[in-house]
PDB file of N, CA, C and O in Angstrom:
ATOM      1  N   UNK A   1     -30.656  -0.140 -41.632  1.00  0.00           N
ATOM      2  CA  UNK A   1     -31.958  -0.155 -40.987  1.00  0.00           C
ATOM      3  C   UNK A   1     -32.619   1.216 -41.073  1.00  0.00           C
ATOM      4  O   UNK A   1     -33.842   1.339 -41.009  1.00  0.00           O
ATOM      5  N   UNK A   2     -31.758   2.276 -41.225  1.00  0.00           N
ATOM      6  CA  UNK A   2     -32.095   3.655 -41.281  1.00  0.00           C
ATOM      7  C   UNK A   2     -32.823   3.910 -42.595  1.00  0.00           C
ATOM      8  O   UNK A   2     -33.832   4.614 -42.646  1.00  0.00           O
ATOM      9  N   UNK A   3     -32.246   3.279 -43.720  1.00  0.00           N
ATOM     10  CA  UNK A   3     -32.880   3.400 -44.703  1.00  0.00           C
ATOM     11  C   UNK A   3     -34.012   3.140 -45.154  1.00  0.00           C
ATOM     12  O   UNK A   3     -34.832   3.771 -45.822  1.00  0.00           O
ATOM     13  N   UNK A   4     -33.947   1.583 -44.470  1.00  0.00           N
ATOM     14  CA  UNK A   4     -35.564   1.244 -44.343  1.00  0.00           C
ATOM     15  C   UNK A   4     -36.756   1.728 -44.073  1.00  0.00           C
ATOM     16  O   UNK A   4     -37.683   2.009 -44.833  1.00  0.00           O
ATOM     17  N   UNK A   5     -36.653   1.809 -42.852  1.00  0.00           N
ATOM     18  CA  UNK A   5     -37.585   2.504 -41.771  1.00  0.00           C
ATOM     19  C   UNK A   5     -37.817   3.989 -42.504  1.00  0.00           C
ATOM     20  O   UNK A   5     -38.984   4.376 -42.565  1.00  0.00           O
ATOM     21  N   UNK A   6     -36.757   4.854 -43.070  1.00  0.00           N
ATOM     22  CA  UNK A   6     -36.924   6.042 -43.772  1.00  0.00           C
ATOM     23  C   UNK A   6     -38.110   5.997 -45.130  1.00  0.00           C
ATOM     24  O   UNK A   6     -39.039   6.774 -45.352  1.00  0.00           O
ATOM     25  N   UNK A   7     -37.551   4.472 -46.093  1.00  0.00           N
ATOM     26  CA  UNK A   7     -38.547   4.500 -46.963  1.00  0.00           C
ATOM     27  C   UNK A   7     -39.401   3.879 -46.982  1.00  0.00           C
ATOM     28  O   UNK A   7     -39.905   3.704 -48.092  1.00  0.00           O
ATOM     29  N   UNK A   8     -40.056   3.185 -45.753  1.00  0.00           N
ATOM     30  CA  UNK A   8     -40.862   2.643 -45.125  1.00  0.00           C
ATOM     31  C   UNK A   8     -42.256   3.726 -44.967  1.00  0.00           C
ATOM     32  O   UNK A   8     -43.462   3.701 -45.214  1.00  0.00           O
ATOM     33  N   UNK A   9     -41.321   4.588 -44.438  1.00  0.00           N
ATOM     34  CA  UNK A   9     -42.656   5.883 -43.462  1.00  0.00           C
ATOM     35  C   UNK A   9     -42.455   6.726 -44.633  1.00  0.00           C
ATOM     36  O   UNK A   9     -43.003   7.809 -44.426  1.00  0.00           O
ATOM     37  N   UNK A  10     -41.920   6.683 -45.730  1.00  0.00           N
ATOM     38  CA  UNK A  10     -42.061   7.684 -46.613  1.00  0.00           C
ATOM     39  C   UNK A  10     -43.006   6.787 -48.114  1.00  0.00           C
ATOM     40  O   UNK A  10     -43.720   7.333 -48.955  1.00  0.00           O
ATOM     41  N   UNK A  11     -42.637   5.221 -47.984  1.00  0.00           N
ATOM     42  CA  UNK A  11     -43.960   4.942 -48.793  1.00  0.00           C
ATOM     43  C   UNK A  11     -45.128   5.062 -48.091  1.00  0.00           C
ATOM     44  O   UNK A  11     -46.060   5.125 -48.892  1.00  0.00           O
ATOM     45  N   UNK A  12     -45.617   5.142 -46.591  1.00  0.00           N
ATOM     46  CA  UNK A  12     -46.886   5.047 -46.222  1.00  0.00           C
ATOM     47  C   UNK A  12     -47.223   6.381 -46.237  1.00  0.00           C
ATOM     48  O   UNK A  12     -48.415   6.629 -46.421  1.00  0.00           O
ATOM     49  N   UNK A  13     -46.547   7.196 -46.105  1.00  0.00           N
ATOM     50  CA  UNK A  13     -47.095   8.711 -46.010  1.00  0.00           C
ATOM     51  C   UNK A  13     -47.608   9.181 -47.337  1.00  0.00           C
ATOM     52  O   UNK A  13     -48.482  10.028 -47.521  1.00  0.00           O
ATOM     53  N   UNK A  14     -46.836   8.408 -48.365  1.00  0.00           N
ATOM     54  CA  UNK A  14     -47.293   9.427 -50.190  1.00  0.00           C
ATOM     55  C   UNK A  14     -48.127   8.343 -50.376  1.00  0.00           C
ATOM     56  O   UNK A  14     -48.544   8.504 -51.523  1.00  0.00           O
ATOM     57  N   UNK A  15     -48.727   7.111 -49.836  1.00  0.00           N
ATOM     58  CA  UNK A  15     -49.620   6.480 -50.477  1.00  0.00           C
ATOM     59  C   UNK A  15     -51.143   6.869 -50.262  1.00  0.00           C
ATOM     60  O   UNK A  15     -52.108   6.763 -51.018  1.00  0.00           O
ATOM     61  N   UNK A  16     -51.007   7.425 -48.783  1.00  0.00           N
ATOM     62  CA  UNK A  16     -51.993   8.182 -48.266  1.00  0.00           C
ATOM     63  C   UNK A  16     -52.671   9.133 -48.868  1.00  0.00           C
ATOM     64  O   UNK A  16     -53.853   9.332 -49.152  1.00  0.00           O
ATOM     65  N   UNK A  17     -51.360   9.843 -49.042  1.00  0.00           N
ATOM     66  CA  UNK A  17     -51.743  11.195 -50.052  1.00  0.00           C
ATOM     67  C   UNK A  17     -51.833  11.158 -51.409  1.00  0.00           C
ATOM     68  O   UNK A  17     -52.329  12.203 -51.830  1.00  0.00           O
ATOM     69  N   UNK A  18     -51.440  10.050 -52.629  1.00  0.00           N
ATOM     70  CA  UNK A  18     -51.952   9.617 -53.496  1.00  0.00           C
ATOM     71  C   UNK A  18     -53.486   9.617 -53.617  1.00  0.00           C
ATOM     72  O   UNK A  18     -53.945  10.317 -54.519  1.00  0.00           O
ATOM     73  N   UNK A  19     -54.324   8.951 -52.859  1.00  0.00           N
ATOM     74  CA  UNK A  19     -55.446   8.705 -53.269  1.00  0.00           C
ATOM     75  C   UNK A  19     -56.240  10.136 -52.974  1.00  0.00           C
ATOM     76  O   UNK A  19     -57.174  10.371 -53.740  1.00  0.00           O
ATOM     77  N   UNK A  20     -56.042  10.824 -52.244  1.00  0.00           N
ATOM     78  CA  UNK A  20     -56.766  12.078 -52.693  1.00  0.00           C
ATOM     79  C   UNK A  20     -55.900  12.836 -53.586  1.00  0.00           C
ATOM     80  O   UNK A  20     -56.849  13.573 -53.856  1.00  0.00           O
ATOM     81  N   UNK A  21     -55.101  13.246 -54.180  1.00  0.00           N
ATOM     82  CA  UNK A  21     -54.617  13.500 -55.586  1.00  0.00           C
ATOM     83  C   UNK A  21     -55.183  13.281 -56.020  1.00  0.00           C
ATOM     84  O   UNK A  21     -56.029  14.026 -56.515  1.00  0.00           O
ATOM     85  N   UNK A  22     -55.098  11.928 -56.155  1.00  0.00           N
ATOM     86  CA  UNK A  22     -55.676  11.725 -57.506  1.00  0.00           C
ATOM     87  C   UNK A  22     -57.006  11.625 -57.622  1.00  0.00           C
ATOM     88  O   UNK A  22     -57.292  11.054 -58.675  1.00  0.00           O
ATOM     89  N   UNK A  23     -58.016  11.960 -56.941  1.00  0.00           N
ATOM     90  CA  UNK A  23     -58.873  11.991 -56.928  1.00  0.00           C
ATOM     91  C   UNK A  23     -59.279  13.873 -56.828  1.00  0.00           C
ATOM     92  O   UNK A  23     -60.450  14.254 -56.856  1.00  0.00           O
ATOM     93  N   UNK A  24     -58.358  14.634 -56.739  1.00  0.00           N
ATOM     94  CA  UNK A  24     -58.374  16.001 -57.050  1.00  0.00           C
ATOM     95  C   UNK A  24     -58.260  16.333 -58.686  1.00  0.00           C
ATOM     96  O   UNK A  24     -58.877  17.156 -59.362  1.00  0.00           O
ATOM     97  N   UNK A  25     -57.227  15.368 -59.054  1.00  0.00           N
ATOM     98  CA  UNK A  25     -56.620  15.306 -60.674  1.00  0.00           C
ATOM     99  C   UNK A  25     -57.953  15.283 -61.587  1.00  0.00           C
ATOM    100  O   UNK A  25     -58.342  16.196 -62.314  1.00  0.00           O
ATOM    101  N   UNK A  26     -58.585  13.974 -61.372  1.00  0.00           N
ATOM    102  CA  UNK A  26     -59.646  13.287 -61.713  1.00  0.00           C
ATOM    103  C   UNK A  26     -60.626  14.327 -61.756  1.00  0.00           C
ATOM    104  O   UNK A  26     -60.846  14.857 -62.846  1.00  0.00           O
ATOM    105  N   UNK A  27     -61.300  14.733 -60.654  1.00  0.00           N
ATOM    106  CA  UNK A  27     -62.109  15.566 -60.685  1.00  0.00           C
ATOM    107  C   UNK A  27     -62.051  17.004 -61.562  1.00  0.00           C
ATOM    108  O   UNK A  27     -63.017  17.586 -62.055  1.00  0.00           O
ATOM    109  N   UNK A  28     -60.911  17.327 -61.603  1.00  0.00           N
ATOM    110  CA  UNK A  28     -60.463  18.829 -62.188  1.00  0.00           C
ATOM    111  C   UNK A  28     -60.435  18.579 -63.694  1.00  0.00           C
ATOM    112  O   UNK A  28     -60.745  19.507 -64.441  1.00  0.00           O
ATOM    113  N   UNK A  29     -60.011  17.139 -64.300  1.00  0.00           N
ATOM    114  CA  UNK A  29     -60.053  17.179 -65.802  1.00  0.00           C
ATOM    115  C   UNK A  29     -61.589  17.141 -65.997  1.00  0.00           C
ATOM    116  O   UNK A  29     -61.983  18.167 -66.551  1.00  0.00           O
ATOM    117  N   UNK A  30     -62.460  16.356 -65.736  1.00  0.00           N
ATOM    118  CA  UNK A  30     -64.370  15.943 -65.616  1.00  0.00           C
ATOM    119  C   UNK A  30     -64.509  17.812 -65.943  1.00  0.00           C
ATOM    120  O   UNK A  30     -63.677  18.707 -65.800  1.00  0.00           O
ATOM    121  N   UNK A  31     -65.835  17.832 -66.390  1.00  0.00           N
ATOM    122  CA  UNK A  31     -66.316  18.876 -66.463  1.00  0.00           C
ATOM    123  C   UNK A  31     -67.556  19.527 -65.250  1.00  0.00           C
ATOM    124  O   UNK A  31     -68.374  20.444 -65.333  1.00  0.00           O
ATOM    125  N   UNK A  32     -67.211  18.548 -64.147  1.00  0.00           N
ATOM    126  CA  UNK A  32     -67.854  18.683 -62.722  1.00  0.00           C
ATOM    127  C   UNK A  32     -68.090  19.837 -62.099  1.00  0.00           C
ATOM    128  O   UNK A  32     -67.196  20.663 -62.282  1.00  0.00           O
ATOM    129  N   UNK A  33     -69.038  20.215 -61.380  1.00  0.00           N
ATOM    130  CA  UNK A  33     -68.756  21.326 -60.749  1.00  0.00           C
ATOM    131  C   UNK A  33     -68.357  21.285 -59.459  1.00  0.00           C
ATOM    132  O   UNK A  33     -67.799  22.230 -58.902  1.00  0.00           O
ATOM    133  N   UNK A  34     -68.721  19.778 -58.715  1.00  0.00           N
ATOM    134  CA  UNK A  34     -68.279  19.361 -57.526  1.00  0.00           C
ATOM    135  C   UNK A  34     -67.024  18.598 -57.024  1.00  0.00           C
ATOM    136  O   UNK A  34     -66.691  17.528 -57.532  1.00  0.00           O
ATOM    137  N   UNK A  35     -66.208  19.295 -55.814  1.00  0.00           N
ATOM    138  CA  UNK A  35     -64.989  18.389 -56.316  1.00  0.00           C
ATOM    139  C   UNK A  35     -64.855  17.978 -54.748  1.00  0.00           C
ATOM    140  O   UNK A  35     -64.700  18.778 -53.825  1.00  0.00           O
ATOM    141  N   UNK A  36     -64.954  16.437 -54.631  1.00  0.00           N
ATOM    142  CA  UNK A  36     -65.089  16.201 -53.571  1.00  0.00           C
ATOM    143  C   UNK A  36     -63.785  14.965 -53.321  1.00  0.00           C
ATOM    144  O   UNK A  36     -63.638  13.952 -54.005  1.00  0.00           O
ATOM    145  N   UNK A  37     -62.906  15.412 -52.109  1.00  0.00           N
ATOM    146  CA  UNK A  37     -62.405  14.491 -51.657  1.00  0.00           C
ATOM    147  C   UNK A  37     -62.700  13.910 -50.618  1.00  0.00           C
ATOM    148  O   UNK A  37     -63.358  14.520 -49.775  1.00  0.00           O
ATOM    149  N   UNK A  38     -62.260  12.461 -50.377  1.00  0.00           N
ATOM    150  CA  UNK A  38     -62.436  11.751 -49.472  1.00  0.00           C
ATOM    151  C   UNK A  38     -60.763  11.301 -49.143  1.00  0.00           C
ATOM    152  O   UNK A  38     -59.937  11.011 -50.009  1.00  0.00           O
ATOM    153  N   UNK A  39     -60.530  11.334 -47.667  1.00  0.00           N
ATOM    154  CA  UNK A  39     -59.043  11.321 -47.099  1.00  0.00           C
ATOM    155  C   UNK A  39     -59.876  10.228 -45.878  1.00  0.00           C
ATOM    156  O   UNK A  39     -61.008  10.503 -45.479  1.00  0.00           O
ATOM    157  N   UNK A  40     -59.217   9.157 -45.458  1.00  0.00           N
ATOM    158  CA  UNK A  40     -59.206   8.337 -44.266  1.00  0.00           C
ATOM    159  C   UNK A  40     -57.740   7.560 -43.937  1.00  0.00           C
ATOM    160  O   UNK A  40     -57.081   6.764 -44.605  1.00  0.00           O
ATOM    161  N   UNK A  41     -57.565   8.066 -42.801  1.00  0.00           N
ATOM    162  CA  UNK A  41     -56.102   6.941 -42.698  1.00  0.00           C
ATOM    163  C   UNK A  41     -57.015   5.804 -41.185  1.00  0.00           C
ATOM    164  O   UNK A  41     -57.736   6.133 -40.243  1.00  0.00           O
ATOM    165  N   UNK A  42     -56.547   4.632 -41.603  1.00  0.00           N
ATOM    166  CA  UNK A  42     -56.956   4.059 -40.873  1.00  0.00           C
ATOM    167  C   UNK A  42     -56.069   3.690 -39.338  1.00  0.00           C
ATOM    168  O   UNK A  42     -54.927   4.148 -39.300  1.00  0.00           O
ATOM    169  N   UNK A  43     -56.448   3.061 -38.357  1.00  0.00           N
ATOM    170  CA  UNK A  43     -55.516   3.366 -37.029  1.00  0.00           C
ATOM    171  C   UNK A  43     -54.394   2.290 -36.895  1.00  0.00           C
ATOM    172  O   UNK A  43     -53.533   2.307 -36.015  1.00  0.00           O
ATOM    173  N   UNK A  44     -54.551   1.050 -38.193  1.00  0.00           N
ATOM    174  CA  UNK A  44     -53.235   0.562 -38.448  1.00  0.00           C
ATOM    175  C   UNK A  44     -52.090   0.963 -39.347  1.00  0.00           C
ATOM    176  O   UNK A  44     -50.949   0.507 -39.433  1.00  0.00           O
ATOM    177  N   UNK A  45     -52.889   2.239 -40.194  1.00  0.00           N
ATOM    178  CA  UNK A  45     -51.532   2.906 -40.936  1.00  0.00           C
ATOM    179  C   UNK A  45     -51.306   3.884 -39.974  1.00  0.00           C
ATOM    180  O   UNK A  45     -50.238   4.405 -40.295  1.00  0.00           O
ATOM    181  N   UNK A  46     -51.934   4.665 -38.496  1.00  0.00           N
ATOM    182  CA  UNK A  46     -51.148   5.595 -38.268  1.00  0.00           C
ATOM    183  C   UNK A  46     -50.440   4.455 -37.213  1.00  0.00           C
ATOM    184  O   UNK A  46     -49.236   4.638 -37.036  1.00  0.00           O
ATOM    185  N   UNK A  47     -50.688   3.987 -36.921  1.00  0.00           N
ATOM    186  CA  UNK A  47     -49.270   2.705 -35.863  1.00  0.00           C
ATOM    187  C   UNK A  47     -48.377   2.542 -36.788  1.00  0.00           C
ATOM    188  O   UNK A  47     -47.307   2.364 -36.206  1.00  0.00           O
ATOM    189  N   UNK A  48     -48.246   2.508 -37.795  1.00  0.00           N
ATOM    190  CA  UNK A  48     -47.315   1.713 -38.883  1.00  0.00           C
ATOM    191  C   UNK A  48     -46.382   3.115 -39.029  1.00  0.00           C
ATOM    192  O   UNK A  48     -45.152   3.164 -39.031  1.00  0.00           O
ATOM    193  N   UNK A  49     -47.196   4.080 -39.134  1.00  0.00           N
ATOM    194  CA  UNK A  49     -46.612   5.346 -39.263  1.00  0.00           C
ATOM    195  C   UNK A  49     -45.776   6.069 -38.522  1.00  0.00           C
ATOM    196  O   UNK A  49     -44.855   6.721 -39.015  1.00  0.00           O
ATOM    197  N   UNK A  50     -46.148   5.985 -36.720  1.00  0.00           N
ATOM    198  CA  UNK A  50     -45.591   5.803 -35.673  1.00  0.00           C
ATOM    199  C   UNK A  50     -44.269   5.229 -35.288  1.00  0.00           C
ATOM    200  O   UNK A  50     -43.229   5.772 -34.915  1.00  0.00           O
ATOM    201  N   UNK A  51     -44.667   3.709 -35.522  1.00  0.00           N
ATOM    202  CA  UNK A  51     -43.409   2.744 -35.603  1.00  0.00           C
ATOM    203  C   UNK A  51     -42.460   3.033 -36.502  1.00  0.00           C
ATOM    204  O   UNK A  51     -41.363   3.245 -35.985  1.00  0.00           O
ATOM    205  N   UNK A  52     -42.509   3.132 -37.915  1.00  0.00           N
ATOM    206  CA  UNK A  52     -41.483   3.394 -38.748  1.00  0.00           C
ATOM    207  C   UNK A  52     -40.816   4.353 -37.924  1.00  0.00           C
ATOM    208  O   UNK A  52     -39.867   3.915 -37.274  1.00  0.00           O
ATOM    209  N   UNK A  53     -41.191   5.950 -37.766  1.00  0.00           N
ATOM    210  CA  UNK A  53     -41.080   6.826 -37.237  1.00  0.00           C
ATOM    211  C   UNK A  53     -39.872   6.974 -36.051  1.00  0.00           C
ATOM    212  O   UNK A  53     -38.887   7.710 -36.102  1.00  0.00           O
ATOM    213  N   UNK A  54     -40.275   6.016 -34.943  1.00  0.00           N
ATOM    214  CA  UNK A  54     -39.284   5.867 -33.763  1.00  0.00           C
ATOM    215  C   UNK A  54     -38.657   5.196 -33.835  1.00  0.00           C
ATOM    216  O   UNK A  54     -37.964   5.039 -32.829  1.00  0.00           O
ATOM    217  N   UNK A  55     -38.346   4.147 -35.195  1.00  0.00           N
ATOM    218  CA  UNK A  55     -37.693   3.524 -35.376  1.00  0.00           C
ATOM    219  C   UNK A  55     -36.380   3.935 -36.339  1.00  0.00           C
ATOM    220  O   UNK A  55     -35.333   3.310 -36.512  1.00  0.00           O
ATOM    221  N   UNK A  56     -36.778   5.087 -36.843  1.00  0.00           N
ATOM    222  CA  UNK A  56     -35.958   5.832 -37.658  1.00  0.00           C
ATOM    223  C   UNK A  56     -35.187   6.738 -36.979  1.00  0.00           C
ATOM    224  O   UNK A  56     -34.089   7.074 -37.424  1.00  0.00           O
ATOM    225  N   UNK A  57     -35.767   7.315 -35.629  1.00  0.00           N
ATOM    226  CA  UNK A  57     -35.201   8.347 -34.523  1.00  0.00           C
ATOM    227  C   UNK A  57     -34.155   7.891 -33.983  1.00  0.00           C
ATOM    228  O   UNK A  57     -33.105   8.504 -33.791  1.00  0.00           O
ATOM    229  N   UNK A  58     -34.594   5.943 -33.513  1.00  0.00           N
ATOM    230  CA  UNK A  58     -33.989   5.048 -33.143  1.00  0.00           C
ATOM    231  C   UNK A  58     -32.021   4.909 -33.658  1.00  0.00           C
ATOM    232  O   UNK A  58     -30.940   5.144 -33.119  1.00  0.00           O
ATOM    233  N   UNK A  59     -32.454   4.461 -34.809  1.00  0.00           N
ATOM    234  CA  UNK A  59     -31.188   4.299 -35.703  1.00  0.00           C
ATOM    235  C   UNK A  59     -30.568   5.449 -35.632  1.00  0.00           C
ATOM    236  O   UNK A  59     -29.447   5.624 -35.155  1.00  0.00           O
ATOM    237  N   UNK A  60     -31.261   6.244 -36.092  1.00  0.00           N
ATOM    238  CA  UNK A  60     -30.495   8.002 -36.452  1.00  0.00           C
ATOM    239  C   UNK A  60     -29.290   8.259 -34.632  1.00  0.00           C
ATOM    240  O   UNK A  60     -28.077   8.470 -34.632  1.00  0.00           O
ATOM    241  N   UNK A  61     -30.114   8.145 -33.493  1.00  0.00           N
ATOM    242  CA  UNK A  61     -29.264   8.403 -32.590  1.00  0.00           C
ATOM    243  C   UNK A  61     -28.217   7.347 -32.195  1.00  0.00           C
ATOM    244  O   UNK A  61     -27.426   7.586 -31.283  1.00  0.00           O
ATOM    245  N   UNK A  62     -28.197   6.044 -32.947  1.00  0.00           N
ATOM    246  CA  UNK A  62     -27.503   4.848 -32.791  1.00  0.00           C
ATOM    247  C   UNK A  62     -26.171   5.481 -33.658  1.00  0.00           C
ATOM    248  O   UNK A  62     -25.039   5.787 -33.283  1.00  0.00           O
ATOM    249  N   UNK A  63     -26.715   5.520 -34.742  1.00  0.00           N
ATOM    250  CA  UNK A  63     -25.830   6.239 -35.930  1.00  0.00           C
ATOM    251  C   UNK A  63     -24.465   7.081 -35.260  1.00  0.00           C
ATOM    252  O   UNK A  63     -23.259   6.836 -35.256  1.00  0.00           O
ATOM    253  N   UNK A  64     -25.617   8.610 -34.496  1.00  0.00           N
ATOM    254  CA  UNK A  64     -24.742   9.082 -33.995  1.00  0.00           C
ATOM    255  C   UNK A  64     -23.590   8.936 -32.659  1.00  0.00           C
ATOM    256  O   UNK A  64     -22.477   9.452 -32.554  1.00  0.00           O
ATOM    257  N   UNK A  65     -24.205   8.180 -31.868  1.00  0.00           N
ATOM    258  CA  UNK A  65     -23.486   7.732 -30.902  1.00  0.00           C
ATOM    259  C   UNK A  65     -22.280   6.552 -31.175  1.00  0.00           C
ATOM    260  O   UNK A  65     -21.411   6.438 -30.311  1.00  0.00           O
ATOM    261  N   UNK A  66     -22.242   5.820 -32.186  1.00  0.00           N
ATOM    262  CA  UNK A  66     -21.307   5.147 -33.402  1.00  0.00           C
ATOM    263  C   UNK A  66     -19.804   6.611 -33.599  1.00  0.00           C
ATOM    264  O   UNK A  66     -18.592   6.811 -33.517  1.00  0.00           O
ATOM    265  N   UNK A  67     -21.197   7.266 -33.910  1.00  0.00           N
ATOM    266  CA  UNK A  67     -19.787   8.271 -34.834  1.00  0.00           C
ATOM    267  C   UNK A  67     -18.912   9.344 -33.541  1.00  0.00           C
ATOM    268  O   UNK A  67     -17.713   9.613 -33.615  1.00  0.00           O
ATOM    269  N   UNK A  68     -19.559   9.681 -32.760  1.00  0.00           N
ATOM    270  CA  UNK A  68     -19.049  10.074 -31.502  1.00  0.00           C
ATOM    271  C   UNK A  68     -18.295   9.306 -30.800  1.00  0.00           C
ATOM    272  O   UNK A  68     -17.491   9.929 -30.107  1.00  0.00           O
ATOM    273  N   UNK A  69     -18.244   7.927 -30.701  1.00  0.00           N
ATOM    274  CA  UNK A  69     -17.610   6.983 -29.912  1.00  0.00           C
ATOM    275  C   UNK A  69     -16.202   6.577 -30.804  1.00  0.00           C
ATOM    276  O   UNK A  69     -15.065   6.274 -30.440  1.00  0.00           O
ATOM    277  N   UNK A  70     -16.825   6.716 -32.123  1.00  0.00           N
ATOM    278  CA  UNK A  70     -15.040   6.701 -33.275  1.00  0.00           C
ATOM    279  C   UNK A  70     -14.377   7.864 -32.974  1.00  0.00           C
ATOM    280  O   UNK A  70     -13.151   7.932 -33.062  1.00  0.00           O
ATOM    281  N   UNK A  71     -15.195   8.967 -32.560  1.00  0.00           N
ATOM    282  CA  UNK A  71     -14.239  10.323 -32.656  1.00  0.00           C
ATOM    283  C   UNK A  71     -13.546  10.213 -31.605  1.00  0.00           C
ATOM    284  O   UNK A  71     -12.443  10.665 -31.911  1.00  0.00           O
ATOM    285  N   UNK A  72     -13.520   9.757 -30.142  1.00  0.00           N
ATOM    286  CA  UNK A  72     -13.550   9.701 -29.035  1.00  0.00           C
ATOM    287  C   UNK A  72     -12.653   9.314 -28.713  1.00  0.00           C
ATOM    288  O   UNK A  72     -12.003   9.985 -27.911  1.00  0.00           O
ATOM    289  N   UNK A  73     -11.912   7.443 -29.374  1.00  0.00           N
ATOM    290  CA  UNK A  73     -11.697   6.956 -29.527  1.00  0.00           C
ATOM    291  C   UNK A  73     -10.189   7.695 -29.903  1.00  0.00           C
ATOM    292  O   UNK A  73      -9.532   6.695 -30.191  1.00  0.00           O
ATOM    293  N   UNK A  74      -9.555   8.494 -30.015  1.00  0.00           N
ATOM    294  CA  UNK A  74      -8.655   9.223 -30.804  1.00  0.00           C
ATOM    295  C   UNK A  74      -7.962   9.474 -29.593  1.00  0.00           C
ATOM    296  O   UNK A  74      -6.764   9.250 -29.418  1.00  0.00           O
ATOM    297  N   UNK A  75      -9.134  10.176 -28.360  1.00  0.00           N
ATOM    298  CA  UNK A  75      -8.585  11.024 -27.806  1.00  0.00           C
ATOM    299  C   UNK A  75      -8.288  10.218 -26.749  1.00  0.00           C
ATOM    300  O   UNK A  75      -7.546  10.785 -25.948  1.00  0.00           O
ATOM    301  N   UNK A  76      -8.591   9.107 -26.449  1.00  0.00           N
ATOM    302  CA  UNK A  76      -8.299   8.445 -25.052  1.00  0.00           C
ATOM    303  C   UNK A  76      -7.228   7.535 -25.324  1.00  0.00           C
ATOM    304  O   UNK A  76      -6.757   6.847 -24.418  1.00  0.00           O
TER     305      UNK A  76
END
């Protein structure tokens, strides 16, 4: 689930930032003198962004409390 949620919030984050790239790329090969980006995230990719997010914090401390409770486990 960790993995998911990891490449979940890591495809929404570079897709974001794709479209102004490439719209920096674009502009810089043109012989333009104006180089204009346009960036909008809308308020269902930053929820989506969010969620992945605490959901990844989520797992990660599940993870560890797993591996603490095997170590533990030794001593009792």
């Amino acid at each position: 689930m960790q993995a998911f949620t990891g490449a979940l919030l890591l495809y929404v984050v570079l897709s974001n930032l794709e479209k102004p790239l490439r719209a920096l790329i674009i502009n810089a090969m043109g012989q333009t003198g104006l180089l204009r980006v346009l960036y909008s995230l809308s308020s269902h990719e930053m929820l989506l962004v969010l969620v992945c997010a605490l959901f990844y914090i989520l797992t990660a401390i599940m993870h560890e409390g797993r591996r603490l409770e095997e170590e533990n486990k030794g001593f009792v």
